[in-house]
C-alpha positions in Angstrom: 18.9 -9.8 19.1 14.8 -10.2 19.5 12.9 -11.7 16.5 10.8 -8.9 14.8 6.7 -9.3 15.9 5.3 -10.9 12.5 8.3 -12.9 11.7 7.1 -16.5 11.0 3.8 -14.6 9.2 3.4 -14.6 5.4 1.3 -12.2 4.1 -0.3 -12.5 0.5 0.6 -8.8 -1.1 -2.5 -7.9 -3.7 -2.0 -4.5 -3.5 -1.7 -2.0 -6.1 0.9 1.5 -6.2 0.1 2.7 -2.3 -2.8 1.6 -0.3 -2.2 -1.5 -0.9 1.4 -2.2 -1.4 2.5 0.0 1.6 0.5 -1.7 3.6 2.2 -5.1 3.2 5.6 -3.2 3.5 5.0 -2.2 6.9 4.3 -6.1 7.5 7.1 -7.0 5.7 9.0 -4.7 8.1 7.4 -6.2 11.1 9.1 -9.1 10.0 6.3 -10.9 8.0 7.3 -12.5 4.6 5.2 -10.8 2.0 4.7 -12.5 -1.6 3.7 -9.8 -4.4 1.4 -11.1 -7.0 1.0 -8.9 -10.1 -0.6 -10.9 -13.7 1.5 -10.5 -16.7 -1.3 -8.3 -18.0 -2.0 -6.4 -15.2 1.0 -5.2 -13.2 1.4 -2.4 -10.5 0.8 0.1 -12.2 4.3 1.5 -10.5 6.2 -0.7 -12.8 5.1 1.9 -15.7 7.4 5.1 -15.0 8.2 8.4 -17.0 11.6 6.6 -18.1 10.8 3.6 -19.2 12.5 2.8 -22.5 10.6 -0.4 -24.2 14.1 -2.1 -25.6 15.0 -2.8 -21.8 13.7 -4.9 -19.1 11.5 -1.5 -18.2 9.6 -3.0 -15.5 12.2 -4.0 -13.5 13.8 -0.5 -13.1 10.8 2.1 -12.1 12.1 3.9 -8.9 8.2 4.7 -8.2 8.0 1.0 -7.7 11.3 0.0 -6.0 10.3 2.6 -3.6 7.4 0.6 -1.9 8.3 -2.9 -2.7 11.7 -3.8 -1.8 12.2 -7.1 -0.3 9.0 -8.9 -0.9 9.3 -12.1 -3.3 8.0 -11.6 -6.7 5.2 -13.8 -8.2 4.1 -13.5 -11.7 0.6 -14.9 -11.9 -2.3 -15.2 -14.4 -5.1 -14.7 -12.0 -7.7 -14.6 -14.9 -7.3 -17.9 -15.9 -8.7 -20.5 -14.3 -5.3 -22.2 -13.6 -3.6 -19.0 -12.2 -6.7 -18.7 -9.6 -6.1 -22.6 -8.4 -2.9 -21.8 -7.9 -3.0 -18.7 -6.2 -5.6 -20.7 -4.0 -2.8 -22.9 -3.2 -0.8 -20.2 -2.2 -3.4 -18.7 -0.1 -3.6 -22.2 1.9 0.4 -21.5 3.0 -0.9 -17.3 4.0 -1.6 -16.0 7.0 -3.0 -12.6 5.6 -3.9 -11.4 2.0 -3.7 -7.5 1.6 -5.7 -6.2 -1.8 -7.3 -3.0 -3.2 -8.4 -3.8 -5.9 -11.9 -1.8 -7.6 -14.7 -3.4 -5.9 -16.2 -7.0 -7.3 -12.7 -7.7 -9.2 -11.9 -10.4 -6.6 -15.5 -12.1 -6.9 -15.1 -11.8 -11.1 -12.3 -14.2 -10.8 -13.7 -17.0 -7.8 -11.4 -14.7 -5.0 -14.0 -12.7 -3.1 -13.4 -12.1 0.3 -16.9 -14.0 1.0 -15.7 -17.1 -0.6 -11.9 -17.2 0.6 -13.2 -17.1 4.1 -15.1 -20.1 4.1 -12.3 -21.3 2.1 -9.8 -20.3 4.5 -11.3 -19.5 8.4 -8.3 -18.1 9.5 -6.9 -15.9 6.8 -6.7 -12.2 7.6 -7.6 -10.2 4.3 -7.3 -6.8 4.3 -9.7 -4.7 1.8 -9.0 -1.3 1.0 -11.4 0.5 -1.2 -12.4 4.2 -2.0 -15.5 4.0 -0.3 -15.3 0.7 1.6 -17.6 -2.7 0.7 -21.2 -1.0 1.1 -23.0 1.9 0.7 -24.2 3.8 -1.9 -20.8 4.8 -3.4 -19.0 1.2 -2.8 -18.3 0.7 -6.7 -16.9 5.0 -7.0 -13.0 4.5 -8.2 -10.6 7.0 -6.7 -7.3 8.6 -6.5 -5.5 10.6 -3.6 -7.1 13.8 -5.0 -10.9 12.5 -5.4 -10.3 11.1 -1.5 -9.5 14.7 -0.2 -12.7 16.5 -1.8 -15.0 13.6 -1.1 -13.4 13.2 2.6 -13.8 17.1 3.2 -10.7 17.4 3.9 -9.6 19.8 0.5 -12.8 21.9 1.8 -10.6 23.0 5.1 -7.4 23.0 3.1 -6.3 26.7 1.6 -6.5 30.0 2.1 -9.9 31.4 4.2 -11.4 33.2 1.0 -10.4 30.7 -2.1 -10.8 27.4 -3.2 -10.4 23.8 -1.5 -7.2 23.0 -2.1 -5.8 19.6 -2.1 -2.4 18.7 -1.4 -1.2 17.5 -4.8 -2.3 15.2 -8.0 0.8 13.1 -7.1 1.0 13.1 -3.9 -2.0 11.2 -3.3 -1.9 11.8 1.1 -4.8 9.2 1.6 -3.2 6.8 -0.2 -0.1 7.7 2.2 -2.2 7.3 5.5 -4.5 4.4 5.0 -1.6 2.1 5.3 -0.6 2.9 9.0 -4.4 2.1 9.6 -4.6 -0.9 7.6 -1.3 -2.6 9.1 -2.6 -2.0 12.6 -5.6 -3.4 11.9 -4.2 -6.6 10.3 -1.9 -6.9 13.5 -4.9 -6.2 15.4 -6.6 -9.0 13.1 -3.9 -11.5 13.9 -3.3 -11.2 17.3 -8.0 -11.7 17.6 -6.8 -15.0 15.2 -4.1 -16.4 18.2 -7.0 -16.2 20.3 -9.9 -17.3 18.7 -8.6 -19.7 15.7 -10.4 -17.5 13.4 -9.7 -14.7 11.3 -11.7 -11.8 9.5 -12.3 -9.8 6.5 -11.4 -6.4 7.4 -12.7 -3.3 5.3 -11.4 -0.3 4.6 -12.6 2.7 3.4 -10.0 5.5 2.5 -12.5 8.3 2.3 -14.2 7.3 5.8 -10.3 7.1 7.1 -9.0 10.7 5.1 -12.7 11.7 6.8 -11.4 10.0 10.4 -8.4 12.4 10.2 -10.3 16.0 10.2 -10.4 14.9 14.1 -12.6 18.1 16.0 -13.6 19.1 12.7 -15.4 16.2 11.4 -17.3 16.6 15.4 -18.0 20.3 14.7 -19.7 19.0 11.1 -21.6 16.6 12.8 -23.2 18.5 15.2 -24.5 21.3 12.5 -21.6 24.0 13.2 -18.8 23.3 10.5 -15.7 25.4 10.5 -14.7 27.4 7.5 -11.5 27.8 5.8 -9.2 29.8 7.8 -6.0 29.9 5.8 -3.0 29.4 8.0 -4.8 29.9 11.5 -4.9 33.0 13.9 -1.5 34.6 14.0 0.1 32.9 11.3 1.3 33.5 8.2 3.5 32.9 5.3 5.9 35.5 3.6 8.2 34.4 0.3 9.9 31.5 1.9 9.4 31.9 5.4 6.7 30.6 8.0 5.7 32.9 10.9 3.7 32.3 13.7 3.5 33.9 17.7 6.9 33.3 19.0 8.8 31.6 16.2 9.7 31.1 12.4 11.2 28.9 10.4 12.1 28.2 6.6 8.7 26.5 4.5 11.9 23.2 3.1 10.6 21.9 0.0 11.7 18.3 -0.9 15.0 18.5 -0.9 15.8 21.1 1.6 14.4 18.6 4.1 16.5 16.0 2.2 19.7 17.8 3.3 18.7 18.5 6.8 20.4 16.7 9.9 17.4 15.7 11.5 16.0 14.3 8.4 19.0 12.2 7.9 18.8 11.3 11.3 15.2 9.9 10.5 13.7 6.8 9.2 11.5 8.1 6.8 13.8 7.1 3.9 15.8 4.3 4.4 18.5 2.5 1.6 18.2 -0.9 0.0 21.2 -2.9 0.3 21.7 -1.9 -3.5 21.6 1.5 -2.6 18.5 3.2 -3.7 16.0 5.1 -1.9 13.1 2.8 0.1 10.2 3.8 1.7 11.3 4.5 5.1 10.1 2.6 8.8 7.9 5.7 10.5 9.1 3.9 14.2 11.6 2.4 16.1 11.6 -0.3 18.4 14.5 0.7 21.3 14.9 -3.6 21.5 14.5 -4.5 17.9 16.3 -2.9 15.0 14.5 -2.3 11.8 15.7 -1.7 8.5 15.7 -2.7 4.8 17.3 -5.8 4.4 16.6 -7.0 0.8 16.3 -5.5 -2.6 13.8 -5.2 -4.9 12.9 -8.6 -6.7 12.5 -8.6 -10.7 9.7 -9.5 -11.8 8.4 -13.3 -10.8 11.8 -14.0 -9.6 10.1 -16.2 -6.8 7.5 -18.2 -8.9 9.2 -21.5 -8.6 10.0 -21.4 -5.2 6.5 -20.1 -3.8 5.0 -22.1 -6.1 6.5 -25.1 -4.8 6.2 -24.2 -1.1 2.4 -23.4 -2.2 2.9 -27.6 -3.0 2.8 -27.5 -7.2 5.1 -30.3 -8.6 8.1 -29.0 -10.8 5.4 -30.5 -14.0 3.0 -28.4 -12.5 4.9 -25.4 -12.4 6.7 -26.0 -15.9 3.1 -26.4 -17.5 2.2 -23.0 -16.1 5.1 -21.3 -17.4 4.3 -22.8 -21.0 0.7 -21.7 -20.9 2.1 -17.9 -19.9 0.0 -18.5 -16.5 3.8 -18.0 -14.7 5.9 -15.4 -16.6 8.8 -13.2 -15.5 7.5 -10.4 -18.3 4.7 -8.5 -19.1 2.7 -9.1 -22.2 2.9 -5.5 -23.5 4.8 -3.1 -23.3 4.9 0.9 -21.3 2.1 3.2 -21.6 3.1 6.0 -22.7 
């Protein structure tokens, strides 16, 4: 059987619940080895779910975060302190691409800009992905799926032709969704640049200026002074209880689990299974030559500190001295927010 594309690439994983963390999971299943980093006081934000109950190993069981971040190794890592950013340094010298979105200047706050690790590191691929990208007047605007759709224009063209923008849902967060089949081409893109040239980049990202990219004709029409208005479902179609119609044809509007049941669904790859059973986030293509799936689990939390850490080239003193200091841990220091 063929090798998968990236396999023999390590990627850096920075990224926080989707833009980020999707992003490295299509690496991962390119065949890249991705390394999550979260700090003991500032993980994903996934790891806090609806169910957590604080007398169990809580962050370690949220499906919202099993979801997007099966199979990459788990790091645990101070990155506020001084020893947890020379560390991660080491790590970065063993990394082919570092994948982040975090809010604008955190990076720099803690000796990690992008402007820094590149001299540091020439060829390192790092991927940011921000609201409103790395300049501009907006650069520092923090945002969620929601915000992106009415800043983008894209809740203006969304809805029926005589009510409000509509946007597609507070948790389903669709730019968030998107950005990361943009990112992941790009780093590929990035990498493949790097074979030739010995160099790498410092690719930015901006999700509204990519949710913006997707209006397609639309975002033409605006440009040129002639926008289109909202026009509900389109000429000729319509929706009646649960049914779409439309010239020619109809079918059944499926809601989640509907489409669950369906045979072409399950046929699909847009939900895969860990080896442990639970729902992942799917693989959106196929290679006819090259098999992908989910091979590994989801990792508990800094799992893999003693192993990266040693590949990164920390003695086992080193590593121990961390772990006393609360640099390394394999739990947060507070509990779920409520």
């Amino acid at each position: 059987m063929a090798e998968p594309p990236l396999k023999g690439i390590r990627v850096v994983d920075l990224g926080w619940l989707t833009a980020g963390a999707a992003t490295s999971t299509l690496l991962l299943d390119l065949g890249a080895e991705v390394v999550k980093v979260e700090g003991p006081g500032a993980l994903d934000p996934f790891r806090n779910w609806a169910g957590a109950d604080p007398a169990r190993a809580w962050w370690d069981e949220s499906p919202w975060f099993a979801f997007t971040n099966r199979g990459k190794r788990s790091v645990c890592l101070d990155l506020k302190d001084l020893r947890g950013r020379d560390a991660m340094l080491a790590l970065l010298a063993t990394a082919d691409v570092l994948v982040e979105n975090y809010r604008r200047g955190v990076l720099d706050q803690w000796g990690l800009g992008a402007a820094d690790l590149r001299k540091r590191f020439p060829r390192l691929v790092i991927a940011s992905i921000s609201s409103q990208g790395e300049d501009g007047p907006e650069r520092d605007m923090v945002s969620f799926g929601s915000t992106l759709e009415g800043t983008s224009g894209l809740a203006a063209l969304t809805g029926e032709a005589d009510g409000p923008p509509i946007i597609s849902g507070r948790d389903v967060n669709y730019p968030d969704q998107v950005v990361c089949l943009f990112a992941s081409g790009a780093v590929v893109a990035a990498l493949m640049e790097r074979d030739r040239t010995g160099e790498g980049c410092h690719i930015d990202l901006s999700q509204r200026e990519l949710t913006s990219f997707l209006l397609g004709e639309e975002l033409l029409a605006a440009a040129e002074g002639t926008p289109s208005p909202r026009m509900g479902y389109g000429p000729g179609c319509a929706v009646e209880g649960d049914v779409a119609f439309w010239p020619g044809g109809s079918a059944p509007v499926r809601d989640a689990k509907a489409l669950s049941e369906s045979p072409e669904f399950r046929a699909g790859t847009a939900v895969l299974r860990s080896p442990d059973g639970t729902p992942a986030k799917g693989i959106p293509f196929r290679f006819a030559n090259r098999p992908l799936a989910v091979h590994d689990n989801t990792h508990s939390l800094g799992a893999d500190n003693h192993m990266v850490m040693a590949e990164a080239g920390l003695d086992p003193a080193a590593i121990a001295a961390l772990e006393e200091a609360g640099v390394l841990a394999t739990r947060p220091r507070r509990g779920p927010t409520k």
